[in-house]
C-alpha positions in Angstrom: 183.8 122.9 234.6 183.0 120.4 237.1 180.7 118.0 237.1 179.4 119.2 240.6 179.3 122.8 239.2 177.5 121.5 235.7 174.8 119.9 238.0 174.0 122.5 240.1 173.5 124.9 237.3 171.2 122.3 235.4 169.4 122.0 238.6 168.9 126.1 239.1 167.4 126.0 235.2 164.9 123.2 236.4 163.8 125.5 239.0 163.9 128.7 236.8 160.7 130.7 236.8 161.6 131.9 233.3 161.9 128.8 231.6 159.7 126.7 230.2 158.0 123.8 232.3 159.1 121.4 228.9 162.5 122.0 229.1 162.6 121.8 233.4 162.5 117.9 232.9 165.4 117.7 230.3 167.4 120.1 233.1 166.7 117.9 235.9 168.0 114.8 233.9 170.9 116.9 233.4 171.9 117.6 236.6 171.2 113.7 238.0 173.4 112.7 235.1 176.5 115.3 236.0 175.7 114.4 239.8 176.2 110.4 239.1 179.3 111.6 237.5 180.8 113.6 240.2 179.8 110.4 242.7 181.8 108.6 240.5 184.9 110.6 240.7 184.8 110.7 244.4 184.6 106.9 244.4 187.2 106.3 241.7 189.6 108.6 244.4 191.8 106.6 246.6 190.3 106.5 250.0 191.8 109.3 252.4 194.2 107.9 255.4 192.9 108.2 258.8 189.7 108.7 260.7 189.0 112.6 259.5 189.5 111.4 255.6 187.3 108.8 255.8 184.7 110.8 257.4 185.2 113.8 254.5 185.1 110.9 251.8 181.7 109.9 252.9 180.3 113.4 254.2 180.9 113.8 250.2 179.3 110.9 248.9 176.2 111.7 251.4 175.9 115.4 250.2 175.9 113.9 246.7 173.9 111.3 247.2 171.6 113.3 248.7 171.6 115.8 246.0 171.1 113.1 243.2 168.1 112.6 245.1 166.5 115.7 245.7 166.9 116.0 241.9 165.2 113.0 240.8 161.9 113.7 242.8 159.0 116.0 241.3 159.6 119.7 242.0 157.2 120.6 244.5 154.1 122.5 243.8 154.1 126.6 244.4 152.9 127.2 248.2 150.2 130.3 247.2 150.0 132.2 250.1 147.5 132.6 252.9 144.3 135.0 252.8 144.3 137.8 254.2 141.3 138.7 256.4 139.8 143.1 256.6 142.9 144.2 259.0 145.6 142.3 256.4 146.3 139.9 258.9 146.4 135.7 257.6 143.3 134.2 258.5 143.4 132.3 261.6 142.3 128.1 261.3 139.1 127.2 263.6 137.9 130.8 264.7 
């Protein structure tokens, strides 16, 4: 299994519903750890030749990049949605 592959599923558990909010940490470390090792990979590749390689090569390290991040951050809280007024429409702000 990839590294990339290994990460995102970590990162789906951390997110899980059904698991437990002491084992989400441990999954998010897991998936920074197997996304750190897939930037590695991509870095540890020989460069591609011309314009178009070099523009996938760091499209890829971006999207990783990006990813490790996203990771590492706090999961955002649940959004609890908006009350409903008598005719089960959202209540309007400053009416």
């Amino acid at each position: 299994m990839s590294p990339l592959t290994l990460a995102r599923c970590c990162w789906l558990l951390s997110e899980d519903e059904h698991e437990t909010k002491d084992k989400r940490p441990a999954h998010r470390a897991a998936a920074a750890s197997e996304f750190q090792k897939e930037i590695a990979r991509v870095k540890a590749q020989p460069m591609p030749p011309g314009a178009t390689g070099k523009l996938a090569r760091e499209q890829a390290e971006l999207y990783l990049n990006l990813c490790l991040q996203a990771v590492q951050k706090p999961p955002p809280e649940p959004v609890k949605p908006a009350a409903k007024d008598a005719e089960g429409l959202g209540a309007r702000q400053g009416q």
